[in-house]
C-alpha positions as CSV (number, residue, x, y, z in Angstrom):
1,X,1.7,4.5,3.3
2,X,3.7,1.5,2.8
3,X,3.4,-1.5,4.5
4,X,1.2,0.0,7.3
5,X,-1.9,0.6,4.7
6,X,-1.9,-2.6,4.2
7,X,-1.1,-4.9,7.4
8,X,-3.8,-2.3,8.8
9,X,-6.6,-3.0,6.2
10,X,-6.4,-6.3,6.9
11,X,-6.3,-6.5,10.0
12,X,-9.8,-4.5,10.5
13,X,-11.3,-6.6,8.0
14,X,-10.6,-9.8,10.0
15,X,-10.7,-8.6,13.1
16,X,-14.3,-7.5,12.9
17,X,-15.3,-10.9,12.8
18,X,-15.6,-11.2,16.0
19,X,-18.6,-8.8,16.1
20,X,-21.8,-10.4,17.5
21,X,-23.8,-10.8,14.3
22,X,-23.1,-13.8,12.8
23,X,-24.9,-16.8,10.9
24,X,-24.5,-19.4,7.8
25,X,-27.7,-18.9,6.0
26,X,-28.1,-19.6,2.2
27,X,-26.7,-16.4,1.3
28,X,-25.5,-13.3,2.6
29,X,-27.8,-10.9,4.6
30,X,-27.6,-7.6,4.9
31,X,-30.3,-6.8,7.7
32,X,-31.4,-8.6,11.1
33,X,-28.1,-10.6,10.8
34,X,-27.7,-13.0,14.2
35,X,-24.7,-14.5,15.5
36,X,-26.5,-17.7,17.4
37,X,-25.6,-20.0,14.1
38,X,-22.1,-18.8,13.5
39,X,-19.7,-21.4,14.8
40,X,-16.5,-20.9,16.5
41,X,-13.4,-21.9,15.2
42,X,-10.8,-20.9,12.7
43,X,-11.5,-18.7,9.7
44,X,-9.5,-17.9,6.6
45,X,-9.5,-15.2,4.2
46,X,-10.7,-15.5,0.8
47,X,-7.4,-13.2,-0.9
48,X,-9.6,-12.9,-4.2
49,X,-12.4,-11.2,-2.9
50,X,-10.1,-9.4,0.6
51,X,-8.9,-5.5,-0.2
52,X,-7.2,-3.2,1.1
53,X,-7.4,0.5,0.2
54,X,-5.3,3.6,0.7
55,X,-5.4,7.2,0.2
56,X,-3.5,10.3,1.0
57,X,-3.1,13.8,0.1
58,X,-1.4,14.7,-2.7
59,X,0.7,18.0,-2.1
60,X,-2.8,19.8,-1.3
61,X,-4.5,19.5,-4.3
62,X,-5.7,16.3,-4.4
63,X,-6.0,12.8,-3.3
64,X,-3.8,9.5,-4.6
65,X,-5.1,6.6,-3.5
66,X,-4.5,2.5,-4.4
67,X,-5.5,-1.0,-3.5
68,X,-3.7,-4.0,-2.3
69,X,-5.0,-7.8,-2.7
70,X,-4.3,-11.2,-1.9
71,X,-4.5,-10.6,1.8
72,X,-3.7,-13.6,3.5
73,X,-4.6,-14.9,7.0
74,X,-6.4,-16.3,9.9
75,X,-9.0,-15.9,12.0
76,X,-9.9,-17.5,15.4
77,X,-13.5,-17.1,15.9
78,X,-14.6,-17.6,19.6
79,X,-18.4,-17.1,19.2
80,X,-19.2,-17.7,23.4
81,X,-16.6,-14.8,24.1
82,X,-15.9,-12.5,21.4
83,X,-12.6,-11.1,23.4
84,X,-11.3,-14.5,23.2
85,X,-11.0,-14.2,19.1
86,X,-7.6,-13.5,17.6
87,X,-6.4,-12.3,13.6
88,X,-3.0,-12.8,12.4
89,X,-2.8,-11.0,8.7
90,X,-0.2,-10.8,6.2
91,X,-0.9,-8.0,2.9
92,X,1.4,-8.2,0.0
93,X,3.1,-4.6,-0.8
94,X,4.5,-5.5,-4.3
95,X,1.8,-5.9,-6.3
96,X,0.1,-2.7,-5.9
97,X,-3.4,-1.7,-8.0
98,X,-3.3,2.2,-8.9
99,X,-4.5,4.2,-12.0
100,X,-0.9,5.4,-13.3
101,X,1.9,3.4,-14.5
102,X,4.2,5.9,-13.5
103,X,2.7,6.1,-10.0
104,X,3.2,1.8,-10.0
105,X,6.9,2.3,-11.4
106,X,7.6,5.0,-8.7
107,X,6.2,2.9,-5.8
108,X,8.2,-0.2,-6.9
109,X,11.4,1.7,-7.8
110,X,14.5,0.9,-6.1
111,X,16.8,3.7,-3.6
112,X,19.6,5.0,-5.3
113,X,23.2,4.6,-4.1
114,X,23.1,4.0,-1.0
115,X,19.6,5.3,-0.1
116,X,16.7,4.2,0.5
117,X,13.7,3.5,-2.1
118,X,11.0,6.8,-1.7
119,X,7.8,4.2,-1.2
120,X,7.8,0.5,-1.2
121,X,10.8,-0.1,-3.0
122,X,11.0,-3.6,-5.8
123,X,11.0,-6.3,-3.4
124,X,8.8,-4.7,0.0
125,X,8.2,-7.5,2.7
126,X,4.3,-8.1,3.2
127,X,3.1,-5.9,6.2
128,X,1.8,-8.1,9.1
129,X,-0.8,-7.7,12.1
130,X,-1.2,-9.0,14.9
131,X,-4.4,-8.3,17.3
132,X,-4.1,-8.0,20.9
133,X,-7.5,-7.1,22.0
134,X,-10.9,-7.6,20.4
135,X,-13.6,-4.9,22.0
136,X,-17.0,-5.3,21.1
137,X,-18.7,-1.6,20.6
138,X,-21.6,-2.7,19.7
139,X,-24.2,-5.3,17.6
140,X,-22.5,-5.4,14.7
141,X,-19.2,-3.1,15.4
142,X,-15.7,-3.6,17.2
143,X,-12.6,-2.0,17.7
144,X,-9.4,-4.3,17.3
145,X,-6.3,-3.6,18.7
146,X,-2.9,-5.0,17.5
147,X,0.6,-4.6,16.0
148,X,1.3,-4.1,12.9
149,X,5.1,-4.1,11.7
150,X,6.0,-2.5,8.4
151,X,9.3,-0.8,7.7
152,X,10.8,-2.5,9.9
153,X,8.9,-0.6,12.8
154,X,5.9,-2.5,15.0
155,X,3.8,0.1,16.2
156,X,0.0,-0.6,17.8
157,X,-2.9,0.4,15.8
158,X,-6.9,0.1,16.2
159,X,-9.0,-0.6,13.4
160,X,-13.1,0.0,13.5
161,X,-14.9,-2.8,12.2
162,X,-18.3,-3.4,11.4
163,X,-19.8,-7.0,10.1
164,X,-20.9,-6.5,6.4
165,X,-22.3,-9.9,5.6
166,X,-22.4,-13.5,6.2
167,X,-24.2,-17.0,5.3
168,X,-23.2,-19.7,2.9
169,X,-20.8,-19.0,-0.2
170,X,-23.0,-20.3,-3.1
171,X,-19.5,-20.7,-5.2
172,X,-17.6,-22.5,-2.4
173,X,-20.4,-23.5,0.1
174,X,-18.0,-22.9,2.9
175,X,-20.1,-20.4,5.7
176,X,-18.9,-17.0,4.9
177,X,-18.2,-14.0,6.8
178,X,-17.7,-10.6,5.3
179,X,-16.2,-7.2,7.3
180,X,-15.6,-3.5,6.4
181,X,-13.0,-1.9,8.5
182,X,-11.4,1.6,8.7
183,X,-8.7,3.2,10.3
184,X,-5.9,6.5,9.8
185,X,-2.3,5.8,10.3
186,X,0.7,8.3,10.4
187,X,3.2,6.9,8.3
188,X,5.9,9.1,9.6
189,X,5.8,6.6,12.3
190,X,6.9,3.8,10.5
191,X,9.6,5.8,9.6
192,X,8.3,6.1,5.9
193,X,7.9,9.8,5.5
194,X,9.0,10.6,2.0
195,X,7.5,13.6,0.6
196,X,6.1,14.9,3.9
197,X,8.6,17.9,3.7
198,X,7.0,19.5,0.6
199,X,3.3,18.5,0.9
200,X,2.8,14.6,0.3
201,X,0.2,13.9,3.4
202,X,1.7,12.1,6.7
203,X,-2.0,10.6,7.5
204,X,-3.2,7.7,5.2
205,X,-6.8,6.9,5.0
206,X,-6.8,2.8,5.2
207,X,-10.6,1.3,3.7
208,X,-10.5,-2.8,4.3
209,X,-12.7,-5.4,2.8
210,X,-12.3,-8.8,3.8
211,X,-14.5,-12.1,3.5
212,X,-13.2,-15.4,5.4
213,X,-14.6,-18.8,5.0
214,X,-15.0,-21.2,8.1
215,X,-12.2,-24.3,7.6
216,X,-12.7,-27.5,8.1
């Protein structure tokens, strides 16, 4: 869980910007969407409106499941060669959104004596990708490879993108592109397996929703 939901969210968000369907119309479209009048260059994330879901099993009976906002980060839109576009993608752990207080107090709580904290712990460092590879899969989808580091631990992962939306912010009128991403990580491999023993889930289910605006 940790800092891997995160840095992975984000990153598929971003990363599927590079899909081929593109454009700055007046507003957002969510059919027939063509990438001829998106322009290359270097794209930022809007962290009001970028997400980052994460659920895993709870001891078998259930689901648990949180957000994290204010993803930051940048991406390098190559519009000519799609496999030329990069993401670089920082998500804050220690501000997490979840439906319990208790659940909040027992992700941010500190290790005891000498050990370490069970989840994020009260001061977590903001998980980070990094793509490697940008592979188109098909008019509006892409798989993005890259590196995420949380825990301490940099370990490759590959998100599935799809382009969502795109055309002209009406509240910023800055040309606007908007991604849904996917992907399952094993936490265990971060070395952030606390609970796995008695039945908290090793697999966490990672949704991301991201919107970056072209800069000037």
């Amino acid at each position: 869980m940790r800092k891997t939901i995160l840095a992975v969210a984000a990153a598929s968000a971003i990363a599927t910007v590079g899909i081929t369907g593109l454009n700055a119309q007046a507003g957002p479209e969510a059919e027939g969407m063509d990438a001829s009048t998106v322009a290359s260059g270097t794209y930022s994330t809007d962290p009001n409106h970028s997400l980052v879901g994460w659920r895993l099993d709870h001891l078998g009976f259930n689901d648990y499941f949180g957000i994290f906002g204010d993803v930051t980060g940048t991406l390098v839109l190559d519009t000519d060669n799609i496999a030329n576009s990069s993401v670089d993608v920082m998500i804050p752990l220690n501000n997490p959104t979840v439906a319990s207080a208790g659940l909040r107090d027992h992700l941010l709580r500190p290790g005891g004596e000498g050990t370490n904290p069970d989840f994020f712990g009260p001061e977590p460092e903001a998980a980070h990708f990094v793509s490697t590879a940008v592979h188109q899969t098909g008019e509006d989808t892409a798989h993005i490879m890259g590196d995420l580091t949380f825990n301490g631990v940099t370990k490759p992962v590959t998100i599935e993108a799809e382009l969502s939306g795109m055309g002209t912010n009406m509240m910023s009128q800055k040309p606007t592109v908007g991604f849904h991403g996917t992907t399952t990580i094993n936490r265990s491999e971060w070395d952030f397996g606390w609970g796995i023993p008695f039945g908290i889930g090793d697999e966490v289910e990672l949704d991301i929703t991201v919107a970056f605006e072209l800069q000037e």
